[in-house]
Backbone bond lengths (Angstrom), bond angles and torsions (degrees), N, CA, C in turn:
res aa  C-N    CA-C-N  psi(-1)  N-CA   C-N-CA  omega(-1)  CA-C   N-CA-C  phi
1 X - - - 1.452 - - 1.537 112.55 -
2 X 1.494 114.64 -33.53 1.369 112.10 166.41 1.528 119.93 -49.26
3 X 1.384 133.04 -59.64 1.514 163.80 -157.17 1.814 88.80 -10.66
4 X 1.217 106.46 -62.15 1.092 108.21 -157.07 1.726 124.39 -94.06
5 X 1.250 101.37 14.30 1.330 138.78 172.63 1.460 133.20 -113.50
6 X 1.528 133.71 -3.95 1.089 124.51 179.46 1.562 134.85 -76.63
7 X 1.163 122.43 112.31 1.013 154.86 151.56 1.854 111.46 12.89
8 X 0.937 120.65 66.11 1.631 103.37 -170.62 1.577 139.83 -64.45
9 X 1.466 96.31 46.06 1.437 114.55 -173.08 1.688 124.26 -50.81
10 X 1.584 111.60 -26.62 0.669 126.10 164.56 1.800 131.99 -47.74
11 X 1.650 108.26 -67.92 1.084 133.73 155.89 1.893 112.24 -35.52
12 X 0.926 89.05 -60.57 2.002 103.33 -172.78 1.609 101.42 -55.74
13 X 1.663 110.43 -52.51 1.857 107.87 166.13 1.696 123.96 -50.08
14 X 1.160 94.22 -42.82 1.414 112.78 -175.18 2.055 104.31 -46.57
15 X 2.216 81.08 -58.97 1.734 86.40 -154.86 1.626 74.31 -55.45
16 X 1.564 154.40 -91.16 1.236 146.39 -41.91 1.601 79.12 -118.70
17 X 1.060 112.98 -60.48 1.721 108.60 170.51 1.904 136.16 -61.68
18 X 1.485 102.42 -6.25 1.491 105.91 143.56 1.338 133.80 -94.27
19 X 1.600 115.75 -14.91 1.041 121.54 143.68 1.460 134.31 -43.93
20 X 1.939 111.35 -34.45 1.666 119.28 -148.58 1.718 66.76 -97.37
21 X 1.500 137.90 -32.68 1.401 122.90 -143.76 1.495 93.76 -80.01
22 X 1.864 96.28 -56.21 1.635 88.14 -174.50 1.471 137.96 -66.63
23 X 1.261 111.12 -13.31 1.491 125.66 171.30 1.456 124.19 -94.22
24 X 1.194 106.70 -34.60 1.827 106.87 -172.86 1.362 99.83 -127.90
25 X 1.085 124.13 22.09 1.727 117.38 145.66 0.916 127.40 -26.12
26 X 1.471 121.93 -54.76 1.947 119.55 175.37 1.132 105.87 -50.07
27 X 1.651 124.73 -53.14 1.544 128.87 -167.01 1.267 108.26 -54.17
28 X 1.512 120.41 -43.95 1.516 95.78 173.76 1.120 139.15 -66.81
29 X 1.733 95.42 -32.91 1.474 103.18 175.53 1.034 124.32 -40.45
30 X 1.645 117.07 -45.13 1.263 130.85 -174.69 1.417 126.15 -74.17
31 X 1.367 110.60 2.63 1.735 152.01 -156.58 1.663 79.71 -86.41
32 X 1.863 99.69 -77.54 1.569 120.21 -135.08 1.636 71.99 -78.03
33 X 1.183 132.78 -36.62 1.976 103.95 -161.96 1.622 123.57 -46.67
34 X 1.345 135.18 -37.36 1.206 131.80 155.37 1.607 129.83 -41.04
35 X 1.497 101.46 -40.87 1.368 114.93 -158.47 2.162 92.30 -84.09
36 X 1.294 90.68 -30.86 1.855 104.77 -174.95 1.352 83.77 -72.11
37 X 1.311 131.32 -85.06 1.602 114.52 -149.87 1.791 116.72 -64.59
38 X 1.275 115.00 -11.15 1.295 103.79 -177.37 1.527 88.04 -72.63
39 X 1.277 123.65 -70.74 1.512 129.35 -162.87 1.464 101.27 -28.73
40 X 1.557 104.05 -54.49 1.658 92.83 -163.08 1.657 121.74 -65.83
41 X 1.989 98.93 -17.32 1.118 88.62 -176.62 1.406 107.87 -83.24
42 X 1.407 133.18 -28.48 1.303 130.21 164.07 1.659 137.92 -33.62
43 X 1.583 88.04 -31.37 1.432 102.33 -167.73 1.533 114.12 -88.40
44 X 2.202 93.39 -48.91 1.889 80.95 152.69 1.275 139.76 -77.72
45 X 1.385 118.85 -2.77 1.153 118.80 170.89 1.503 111.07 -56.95
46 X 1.498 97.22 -53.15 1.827 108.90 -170.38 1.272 116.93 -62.64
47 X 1.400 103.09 -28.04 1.991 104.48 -174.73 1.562 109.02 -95.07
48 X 1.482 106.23 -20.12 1.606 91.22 155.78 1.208 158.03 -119.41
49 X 1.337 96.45 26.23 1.436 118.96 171.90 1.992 109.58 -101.75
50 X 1.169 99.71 134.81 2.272 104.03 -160.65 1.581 96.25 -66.86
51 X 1.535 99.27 139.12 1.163 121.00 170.67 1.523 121.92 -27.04
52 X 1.744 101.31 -45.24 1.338 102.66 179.39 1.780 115.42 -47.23
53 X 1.477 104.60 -65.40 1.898 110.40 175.42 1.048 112.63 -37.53
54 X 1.641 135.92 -46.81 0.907 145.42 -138.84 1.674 82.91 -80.15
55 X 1.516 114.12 -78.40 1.673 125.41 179.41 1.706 109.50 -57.73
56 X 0.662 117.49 19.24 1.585 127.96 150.79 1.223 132.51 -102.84
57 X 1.476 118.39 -30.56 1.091 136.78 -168.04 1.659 102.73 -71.84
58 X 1.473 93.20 -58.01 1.542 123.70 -168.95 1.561 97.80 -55.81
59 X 1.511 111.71 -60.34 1.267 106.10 -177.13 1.776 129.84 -60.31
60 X 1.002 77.47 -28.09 2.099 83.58 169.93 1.508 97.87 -83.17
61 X 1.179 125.53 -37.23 1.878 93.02 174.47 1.488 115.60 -75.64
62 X 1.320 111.32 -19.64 1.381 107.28 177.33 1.669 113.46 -70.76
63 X 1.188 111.48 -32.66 1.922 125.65 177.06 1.656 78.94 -65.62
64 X 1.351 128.50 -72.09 1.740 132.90 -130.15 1.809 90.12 -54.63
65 X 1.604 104.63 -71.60 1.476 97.04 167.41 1.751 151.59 -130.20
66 X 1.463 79.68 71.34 1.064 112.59 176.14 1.581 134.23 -145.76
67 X 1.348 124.27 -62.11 1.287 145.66 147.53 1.214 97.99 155.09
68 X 1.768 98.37 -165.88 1.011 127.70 -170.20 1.338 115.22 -61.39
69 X 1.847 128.33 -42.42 1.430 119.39 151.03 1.432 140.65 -24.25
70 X 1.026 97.86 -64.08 1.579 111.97 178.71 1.694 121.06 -81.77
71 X 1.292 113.69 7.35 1.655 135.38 -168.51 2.061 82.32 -102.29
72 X 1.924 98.92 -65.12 1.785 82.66 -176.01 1.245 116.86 -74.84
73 X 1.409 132.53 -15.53 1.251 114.19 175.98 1.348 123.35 -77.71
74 X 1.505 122.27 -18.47 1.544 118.99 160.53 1.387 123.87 -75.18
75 X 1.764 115.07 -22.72 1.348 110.02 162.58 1.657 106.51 -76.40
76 X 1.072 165.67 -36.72 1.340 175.02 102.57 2.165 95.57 32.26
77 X 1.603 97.35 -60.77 1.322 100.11 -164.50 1.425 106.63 -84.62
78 X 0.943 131.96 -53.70 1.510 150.04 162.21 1.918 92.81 -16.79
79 X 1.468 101.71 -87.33 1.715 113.06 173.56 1.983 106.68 -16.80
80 X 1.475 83.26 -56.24 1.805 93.31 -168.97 0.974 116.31 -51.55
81 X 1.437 120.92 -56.18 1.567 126.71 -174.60 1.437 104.45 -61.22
82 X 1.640 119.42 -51.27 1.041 106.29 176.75 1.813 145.43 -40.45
83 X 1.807 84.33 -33.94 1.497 101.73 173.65 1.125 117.99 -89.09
84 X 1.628 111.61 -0.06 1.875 107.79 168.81 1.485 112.88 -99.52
85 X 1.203 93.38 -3.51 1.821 93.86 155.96 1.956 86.77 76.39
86 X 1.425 112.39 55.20 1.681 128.33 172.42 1.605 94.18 -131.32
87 X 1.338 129.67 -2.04 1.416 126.34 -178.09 1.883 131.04 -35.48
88 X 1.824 94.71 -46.75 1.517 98.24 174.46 1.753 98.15 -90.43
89 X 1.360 117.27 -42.67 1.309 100.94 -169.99 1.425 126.23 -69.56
90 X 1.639 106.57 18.56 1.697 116.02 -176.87 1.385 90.20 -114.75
91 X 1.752 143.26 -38.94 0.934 126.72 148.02 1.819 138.51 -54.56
92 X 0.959 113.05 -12.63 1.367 98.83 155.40 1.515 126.79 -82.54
93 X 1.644 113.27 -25.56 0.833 107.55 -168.18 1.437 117.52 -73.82
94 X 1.837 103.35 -21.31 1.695 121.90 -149.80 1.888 70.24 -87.26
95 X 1.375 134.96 -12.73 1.447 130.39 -164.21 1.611 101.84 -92.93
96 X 1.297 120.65 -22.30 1.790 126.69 -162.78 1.393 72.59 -104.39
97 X 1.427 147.08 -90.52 1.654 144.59 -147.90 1.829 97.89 -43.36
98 X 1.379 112.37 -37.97 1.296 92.62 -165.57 1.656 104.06 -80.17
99 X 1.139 96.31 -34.46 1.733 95.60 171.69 1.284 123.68 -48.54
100 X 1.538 115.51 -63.68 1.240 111.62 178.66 1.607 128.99 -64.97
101 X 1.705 92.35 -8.92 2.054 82.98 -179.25 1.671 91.44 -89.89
102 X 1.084 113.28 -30.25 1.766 107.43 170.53 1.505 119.81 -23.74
103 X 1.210 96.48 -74.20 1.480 120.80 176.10 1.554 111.87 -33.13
104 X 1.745 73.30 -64.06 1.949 84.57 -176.30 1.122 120.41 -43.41
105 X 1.585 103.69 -40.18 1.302 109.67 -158.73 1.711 103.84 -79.64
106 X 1.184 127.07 -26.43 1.526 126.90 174.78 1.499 116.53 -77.05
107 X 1.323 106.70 -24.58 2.143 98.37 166.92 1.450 96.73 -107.93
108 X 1.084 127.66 -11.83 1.340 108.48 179.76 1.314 124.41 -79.38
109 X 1.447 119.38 -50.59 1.601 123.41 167.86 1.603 105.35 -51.70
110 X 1.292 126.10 -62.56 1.662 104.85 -176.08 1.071 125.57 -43.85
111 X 1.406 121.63 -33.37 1.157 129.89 -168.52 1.725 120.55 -85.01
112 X 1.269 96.26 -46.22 1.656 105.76 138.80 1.326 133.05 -13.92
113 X 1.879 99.33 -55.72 1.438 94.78 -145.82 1.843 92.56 -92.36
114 X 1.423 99.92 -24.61 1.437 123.63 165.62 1.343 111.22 -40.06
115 X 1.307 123.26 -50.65 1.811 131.41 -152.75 1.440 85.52 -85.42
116 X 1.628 117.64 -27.11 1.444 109.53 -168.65 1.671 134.23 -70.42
117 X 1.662 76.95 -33.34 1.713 90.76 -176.48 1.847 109.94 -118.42
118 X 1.426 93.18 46.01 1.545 93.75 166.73 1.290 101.60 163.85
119 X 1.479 104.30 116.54 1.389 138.98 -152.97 1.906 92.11 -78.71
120 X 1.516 127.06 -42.23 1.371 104.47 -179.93 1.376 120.48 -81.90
121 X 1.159 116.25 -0.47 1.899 116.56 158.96 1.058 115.83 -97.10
122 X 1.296 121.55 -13.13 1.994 109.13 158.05 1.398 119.31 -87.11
123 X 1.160 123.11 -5.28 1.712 140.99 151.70 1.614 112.06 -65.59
124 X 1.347 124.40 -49.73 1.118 122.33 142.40 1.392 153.06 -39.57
125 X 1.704 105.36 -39.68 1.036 122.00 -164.65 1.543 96.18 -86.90
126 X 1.605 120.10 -56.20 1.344 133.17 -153.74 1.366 105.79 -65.84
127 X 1.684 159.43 -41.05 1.122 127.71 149.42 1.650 114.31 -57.24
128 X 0.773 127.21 18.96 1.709 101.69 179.59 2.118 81.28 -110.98
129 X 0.763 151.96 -50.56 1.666 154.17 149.02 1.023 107.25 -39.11
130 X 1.349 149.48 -13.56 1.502 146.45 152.90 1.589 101.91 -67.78
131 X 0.837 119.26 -65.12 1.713 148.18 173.77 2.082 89.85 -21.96
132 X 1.435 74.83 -84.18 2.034 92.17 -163.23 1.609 91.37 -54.73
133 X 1.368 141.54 -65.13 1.605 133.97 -176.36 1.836 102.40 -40.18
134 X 1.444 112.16 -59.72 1.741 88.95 -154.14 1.526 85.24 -105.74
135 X 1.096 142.07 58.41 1.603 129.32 150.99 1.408 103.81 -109.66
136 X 1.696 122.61 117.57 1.625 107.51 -174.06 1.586 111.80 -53.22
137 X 1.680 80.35 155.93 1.506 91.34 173.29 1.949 119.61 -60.74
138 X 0.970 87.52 -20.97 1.611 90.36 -162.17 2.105 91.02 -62.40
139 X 1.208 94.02 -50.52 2.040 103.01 176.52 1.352 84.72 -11.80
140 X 1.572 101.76 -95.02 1.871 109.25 -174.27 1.367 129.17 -3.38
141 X 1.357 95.91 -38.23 1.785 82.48 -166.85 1.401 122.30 -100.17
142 X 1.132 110.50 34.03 1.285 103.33 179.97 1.653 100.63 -111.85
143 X 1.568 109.71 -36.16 1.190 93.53 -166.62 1.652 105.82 -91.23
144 X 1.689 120.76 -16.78 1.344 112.70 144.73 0.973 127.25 -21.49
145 X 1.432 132.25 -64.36 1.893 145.39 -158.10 1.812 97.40 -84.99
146 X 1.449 104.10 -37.03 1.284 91.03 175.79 1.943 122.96 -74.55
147 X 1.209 96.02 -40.69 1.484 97.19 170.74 1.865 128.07 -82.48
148 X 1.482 100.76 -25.79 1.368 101.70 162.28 1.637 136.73 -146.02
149 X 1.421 89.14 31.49 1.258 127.38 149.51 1.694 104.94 71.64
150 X 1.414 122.34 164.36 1.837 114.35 -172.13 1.692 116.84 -53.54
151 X 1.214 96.36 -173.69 1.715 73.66 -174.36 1.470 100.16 142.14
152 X 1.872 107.89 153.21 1.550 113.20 171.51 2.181 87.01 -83.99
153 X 0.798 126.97 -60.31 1.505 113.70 171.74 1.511 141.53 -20.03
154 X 1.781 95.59 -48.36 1.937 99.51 166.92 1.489 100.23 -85.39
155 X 1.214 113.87 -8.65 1.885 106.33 155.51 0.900 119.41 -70.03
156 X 1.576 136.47 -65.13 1.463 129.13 160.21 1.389 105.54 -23.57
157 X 1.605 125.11 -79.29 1.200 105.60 -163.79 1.664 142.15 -55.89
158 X 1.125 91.46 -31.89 1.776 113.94 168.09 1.415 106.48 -65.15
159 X 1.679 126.06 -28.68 1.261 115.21 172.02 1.964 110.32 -64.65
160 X 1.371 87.42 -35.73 1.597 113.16 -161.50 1.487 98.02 -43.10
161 X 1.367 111.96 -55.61 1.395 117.30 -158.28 1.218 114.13 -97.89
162 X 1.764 110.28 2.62 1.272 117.91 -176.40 2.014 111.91 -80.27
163 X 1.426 81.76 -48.46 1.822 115.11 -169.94 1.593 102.08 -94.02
164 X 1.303 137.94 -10.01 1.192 123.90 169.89 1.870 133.52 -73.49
165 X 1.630 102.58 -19.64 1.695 102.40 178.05 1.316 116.53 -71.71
166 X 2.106 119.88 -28.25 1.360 104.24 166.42 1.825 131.98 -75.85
167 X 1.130 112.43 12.76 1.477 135.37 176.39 1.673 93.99 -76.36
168 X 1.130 111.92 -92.55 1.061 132.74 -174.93 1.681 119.24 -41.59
169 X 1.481 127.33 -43.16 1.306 115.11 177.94 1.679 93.15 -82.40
170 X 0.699 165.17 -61.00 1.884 165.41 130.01 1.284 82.82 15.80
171 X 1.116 153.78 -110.85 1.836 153.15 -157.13 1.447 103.47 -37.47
172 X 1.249 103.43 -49.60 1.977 85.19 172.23 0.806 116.61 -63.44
173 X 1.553 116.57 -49.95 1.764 96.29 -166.36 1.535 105.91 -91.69
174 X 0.886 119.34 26.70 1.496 105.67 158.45 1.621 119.87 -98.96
175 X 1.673 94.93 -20.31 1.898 106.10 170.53 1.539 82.14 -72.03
176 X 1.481 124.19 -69.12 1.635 103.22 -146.83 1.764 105.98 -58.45
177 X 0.800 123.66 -34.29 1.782 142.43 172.04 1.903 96.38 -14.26
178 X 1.330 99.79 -70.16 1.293 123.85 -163.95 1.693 106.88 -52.29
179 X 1.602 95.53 117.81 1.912 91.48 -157.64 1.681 91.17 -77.97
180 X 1.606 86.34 162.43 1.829 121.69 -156.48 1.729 83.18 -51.26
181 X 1.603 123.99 -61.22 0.927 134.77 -132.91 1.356 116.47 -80.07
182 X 1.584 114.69 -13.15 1.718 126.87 149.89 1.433 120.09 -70.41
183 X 1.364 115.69 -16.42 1.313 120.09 -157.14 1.889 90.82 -92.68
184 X 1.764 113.05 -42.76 1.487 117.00 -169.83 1.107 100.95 -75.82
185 X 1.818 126.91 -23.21 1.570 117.70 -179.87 1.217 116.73 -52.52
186 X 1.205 107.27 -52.12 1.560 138.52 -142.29 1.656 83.17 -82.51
187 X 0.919 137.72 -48.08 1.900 148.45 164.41 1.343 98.90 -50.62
188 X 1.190 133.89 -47.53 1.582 126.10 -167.91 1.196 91.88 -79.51
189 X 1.230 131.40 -27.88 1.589 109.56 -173.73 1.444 110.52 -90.82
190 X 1.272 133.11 18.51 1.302 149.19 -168.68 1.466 131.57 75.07
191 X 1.098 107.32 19.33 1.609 126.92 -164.03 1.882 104.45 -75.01
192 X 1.326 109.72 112.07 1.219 125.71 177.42 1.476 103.48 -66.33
193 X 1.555 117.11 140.95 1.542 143.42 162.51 1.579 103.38 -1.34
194 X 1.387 105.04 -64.59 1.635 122.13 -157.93 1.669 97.93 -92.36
195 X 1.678 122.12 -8.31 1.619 101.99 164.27 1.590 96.24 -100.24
196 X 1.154 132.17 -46.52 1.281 133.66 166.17 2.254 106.06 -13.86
197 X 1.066 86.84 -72.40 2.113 105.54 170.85 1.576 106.14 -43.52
198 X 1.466 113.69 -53.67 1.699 105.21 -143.98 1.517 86.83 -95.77
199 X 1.494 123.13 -28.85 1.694 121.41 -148.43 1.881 96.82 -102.41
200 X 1.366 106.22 -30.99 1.683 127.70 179.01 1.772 127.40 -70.36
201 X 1.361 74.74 -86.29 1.570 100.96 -166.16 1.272 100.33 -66.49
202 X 1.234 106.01 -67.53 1.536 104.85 -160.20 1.326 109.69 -68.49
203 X 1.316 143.44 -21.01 1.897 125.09 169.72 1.414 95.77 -71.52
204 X 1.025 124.72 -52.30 1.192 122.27 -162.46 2.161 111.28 -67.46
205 X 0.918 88.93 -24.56 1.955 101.80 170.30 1.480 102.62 -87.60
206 X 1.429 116.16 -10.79 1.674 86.59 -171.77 1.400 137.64 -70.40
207 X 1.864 106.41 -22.82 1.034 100.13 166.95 1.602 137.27 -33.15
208 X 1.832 91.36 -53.39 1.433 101.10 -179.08 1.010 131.72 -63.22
209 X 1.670 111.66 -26.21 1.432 115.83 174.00 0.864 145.60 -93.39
210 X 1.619 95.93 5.74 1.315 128.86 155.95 1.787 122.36 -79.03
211 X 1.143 112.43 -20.27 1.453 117.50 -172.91 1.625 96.13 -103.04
212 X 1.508 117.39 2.04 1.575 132.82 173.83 1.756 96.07 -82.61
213 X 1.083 89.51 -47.72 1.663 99.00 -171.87 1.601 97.00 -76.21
214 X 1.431 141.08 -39.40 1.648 114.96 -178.72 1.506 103.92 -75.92
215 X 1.286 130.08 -26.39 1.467 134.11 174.29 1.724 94.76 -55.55
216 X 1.063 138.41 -58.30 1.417 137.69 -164.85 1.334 118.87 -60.02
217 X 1.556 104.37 -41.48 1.436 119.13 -173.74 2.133 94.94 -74.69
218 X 1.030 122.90 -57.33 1.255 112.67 173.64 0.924 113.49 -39.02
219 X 0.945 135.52 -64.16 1.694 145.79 -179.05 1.299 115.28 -39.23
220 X 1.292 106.37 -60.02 1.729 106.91 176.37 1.463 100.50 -86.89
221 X 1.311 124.10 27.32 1.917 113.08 149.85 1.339 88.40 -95.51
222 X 1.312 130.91 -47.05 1.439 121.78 -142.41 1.127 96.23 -74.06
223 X 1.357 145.04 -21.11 1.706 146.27 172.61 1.366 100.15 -70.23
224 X 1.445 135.47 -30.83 1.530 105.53 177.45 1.185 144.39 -53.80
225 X 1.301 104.25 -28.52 2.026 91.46 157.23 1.721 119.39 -83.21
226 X 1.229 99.45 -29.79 1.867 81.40 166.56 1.308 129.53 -67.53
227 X 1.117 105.90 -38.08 1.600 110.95 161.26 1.405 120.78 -53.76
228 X 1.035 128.03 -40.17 1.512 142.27 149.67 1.778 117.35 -29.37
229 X 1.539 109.15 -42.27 0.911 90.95 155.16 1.341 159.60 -64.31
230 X 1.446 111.50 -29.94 1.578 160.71 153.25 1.657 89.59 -44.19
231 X 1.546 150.38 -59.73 1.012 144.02 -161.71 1.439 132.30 123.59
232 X 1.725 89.05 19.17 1.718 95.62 -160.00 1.504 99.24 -105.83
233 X 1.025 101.09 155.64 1.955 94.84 -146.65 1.825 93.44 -105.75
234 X 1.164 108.98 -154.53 1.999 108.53 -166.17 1.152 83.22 97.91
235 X 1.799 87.26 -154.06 1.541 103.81 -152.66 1.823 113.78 -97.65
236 X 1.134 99.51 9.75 2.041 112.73 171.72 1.239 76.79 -67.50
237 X 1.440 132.98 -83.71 1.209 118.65 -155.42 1.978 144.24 -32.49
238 X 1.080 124.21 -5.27 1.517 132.80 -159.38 1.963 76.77 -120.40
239 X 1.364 112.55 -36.46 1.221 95.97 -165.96 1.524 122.08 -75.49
240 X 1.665 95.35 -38.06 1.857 111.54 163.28 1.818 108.79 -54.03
241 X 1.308 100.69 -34.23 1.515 100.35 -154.10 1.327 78.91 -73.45
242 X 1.278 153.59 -80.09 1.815 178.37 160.27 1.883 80.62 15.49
243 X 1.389 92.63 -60.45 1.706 109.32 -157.82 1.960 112.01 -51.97
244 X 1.786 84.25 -44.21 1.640 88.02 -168.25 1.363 97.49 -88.30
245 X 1.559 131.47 -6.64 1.624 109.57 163.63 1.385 115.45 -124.45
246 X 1.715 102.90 52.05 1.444 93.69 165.95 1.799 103.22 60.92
247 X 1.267 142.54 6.67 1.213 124.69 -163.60 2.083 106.18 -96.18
248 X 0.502 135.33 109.94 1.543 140.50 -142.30 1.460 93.65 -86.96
249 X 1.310 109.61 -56.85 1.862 131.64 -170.11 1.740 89.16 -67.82
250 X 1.068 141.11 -78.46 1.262 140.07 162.69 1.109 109.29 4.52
251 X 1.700 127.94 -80.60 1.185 145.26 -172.08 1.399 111.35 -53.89
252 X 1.218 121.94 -69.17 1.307 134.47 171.70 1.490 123.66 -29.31
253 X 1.002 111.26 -27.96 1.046 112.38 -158.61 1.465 111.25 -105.11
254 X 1.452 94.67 -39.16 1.995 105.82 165.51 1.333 99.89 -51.46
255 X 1.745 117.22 -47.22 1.400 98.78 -170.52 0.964 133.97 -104.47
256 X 1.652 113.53 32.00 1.335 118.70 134.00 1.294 136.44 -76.21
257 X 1.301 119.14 -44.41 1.587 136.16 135.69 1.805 107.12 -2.52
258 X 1.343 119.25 -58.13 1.343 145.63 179.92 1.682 102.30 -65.37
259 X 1.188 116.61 -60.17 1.699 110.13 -178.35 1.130 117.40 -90.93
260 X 1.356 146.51 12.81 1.430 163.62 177.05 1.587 97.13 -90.79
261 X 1.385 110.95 -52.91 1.315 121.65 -174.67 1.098 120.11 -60.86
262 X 1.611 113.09 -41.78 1.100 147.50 -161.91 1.654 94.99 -69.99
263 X 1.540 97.91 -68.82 1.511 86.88 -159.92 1.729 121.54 -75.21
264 X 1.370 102.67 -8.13 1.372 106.41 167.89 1.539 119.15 -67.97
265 X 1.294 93.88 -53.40 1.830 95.52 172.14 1.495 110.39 -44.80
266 X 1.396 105.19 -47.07 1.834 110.95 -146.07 2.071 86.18 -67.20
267 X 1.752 111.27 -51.58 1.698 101.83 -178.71 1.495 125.43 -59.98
268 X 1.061 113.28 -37.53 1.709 118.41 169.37 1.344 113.17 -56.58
269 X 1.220 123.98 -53.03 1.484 121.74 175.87 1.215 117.97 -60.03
270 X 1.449 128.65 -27.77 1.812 145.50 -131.04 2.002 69.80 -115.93
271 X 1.337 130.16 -58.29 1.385 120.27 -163.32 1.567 101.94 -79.55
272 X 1.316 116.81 -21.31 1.634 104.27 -178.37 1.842 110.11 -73.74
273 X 1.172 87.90 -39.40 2.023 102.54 169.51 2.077 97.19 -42.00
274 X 1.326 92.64 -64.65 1.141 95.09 178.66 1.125 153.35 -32.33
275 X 1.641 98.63 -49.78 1.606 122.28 -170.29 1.992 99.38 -86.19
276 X 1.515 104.50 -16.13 1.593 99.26 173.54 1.165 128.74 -95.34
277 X 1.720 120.53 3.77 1.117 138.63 -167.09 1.658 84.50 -83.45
C-alpha cells in the first residue's frame, strides 16, 4: 500500500550534502584546520619524543592517581605493545583520542553547563544527542569523507561527533546535581551568576564531568577501527588489515593494542573522578 507513496528522503539527503560539498567546501576546510594542526601537532610530538618518556610519563600519572597497581600494569602494557611492534600505531591513536576528547571537551562542557541551568535548551538540546548517540556510526562517514575528505582528521571528526553527547548529558546533570540550597547560599552572600558557576557548581559537578570525560574517551577508542575505515591510521588499522585478509593474528593483536589502551585510560580517568569526589 505504500508503493506508490514513498517518501524520497533519500534523494533530498543526497541533494542537501552535494549541495553543502559543492558550495561550502572552503567552510569546512576551514572547519578541519584546527582539528588538522592539533592532531599533527600531537602526533609529532608523540612520535618524537623515545618510548622510554613517553612510558614514564604514563606511569607516574598512573602512580599520581592511582597507585602503585595501575603505575605497573601500564608499564607491563606499554612494554607489550611495544614488543608487538603496535608502538607508532598506539601513538597516533593515543594522538586522535586526545584530540578528539579536546575538542569535546571545549563544546562539550559549555554546553553542558548550558543544558544545566536552563531547562528550555536541554529540551532543545536532548533530541539533537539522541540523534548523534543512536544513529550508527558508520551513517557518519560518508558525508565526513565527502565534506572533508579520508583521513586520520575526518577520523577525529567522526570520533568528535560520535563521543561528544556523553560529555554533555554528564555536565548537566552534574550542574543540576548540585543541591538548590548551595546555589541560594552562595546568592545570599552576593555571589554573581558567573561566581555562583566557577566557585559552586562546577567543583562540586566535577566528579561527574569527569566520569563525562572517561565515557568520551571510551567512545572515541571504540571508533578506532571504524575510523580506520575512512583511512585514519593507529591501531584500527592491523585490525581492518587482519579483517580484509582473513589474517586472524593480525587482527588480534591490533585489538589488543586497543584494550591495553583502553583500560589504562578508562583507570586513570575513573581514579581522577575519584580523587575529586
Amino acid at each position: 500500500m505504500f508503493d506508490n507513496y514513498i517518501i524520497p528522503l533519500d534523494q533530498w539527503v543526497s541533494t542537501f550534502v552535494e549541495w553543502l560539498v559543492n558550495d561550502y567546501r572552503d567552510v569546512f576546510q576551514t572547519l578541519k584546520w584546527p582539528v588538522e594542526q592539533t592532531l599533527n601537532g600531537l602526533e609529532t610530538g608523540l612520535n618524537a619524543l623515545h618510548p622510554a618518556i613517553i612510558i614514564g610519563v604514563v606511569c607516574l600519572v598512573a602512580w599520581r592517581f592511582s597507585g602503585k597497581r595501575l603505575a605497573l600494569f601500564s608499564l607491563a602494557s606499554m612494554v607489550v605493545i611495544g614488543f608487538l611492534g603496535l608502538w607508532e600505531d598506539t601513538m597516533i591513536t593515543l594522538a586522535m583520542v586526545l584530540a578528539s576528547v579536546f575538542f569535546c571537551a571545549v563544546v562539550g562542557i559549555p554546553l553542558g553547563i548550558m543544558s544545566g541551568r536552563s531547562n528550555k535548551f536541554e529540551m532543545i538540546l536532548r533530541p539533537i544527542l539522541d540523534a548523534m548517540q543512536t544513529t550508527p556510526a558508520f551513517v557518519y562517514l560518508v558525508p565526513i569523507v565527502m565534506l572533508f575528505s579520508v583521513g586520520n582528521v575526518a577520523g577525529v571528526l567522526a570520533t568528535i561527533i560520535f563521543a561528544l553527547p556523553p560529555l554533555i548529558r554528564l555536565t548537566s546533570l552534574g550542574i543540576r546535581g548540585v543541591h538548590p540550597e548551595l546555589v541560594e547560599a552562595a546568592q545570599a552572600f552576593g555571589a554573581t551568576r558567573w561566581q555562583v558557576l566557577i566557585k559552586v557548581q562546577i567543583p562540586l559537578a566535577l566528579p561527574t564531568i569527569l566520569a563525562g570525560l572517561n565515557q568520551t574517551i571510551m567512545m572515541a577508542l571504540s571508533m578506532v577501527v571504524i575510523a580506520a575505515l575512512i583511512g585514519a591510521g593507529g591501531l584500527g588499522s592491523p585490525v581492518i588489515l587482519g579483517l580484509n585478509t582473513l589474517d586472524i593474528g593480525r587482527a588480534v593483536v591490533g585489538g589488543l593494542g586497543i584494550v591495553l589502551m583502553a583500560i589504562m585510560l578508562d583507570r586513570v580517568t575513573q581514579a581522577m573522578a575519584q580523587q575529586n569526589k
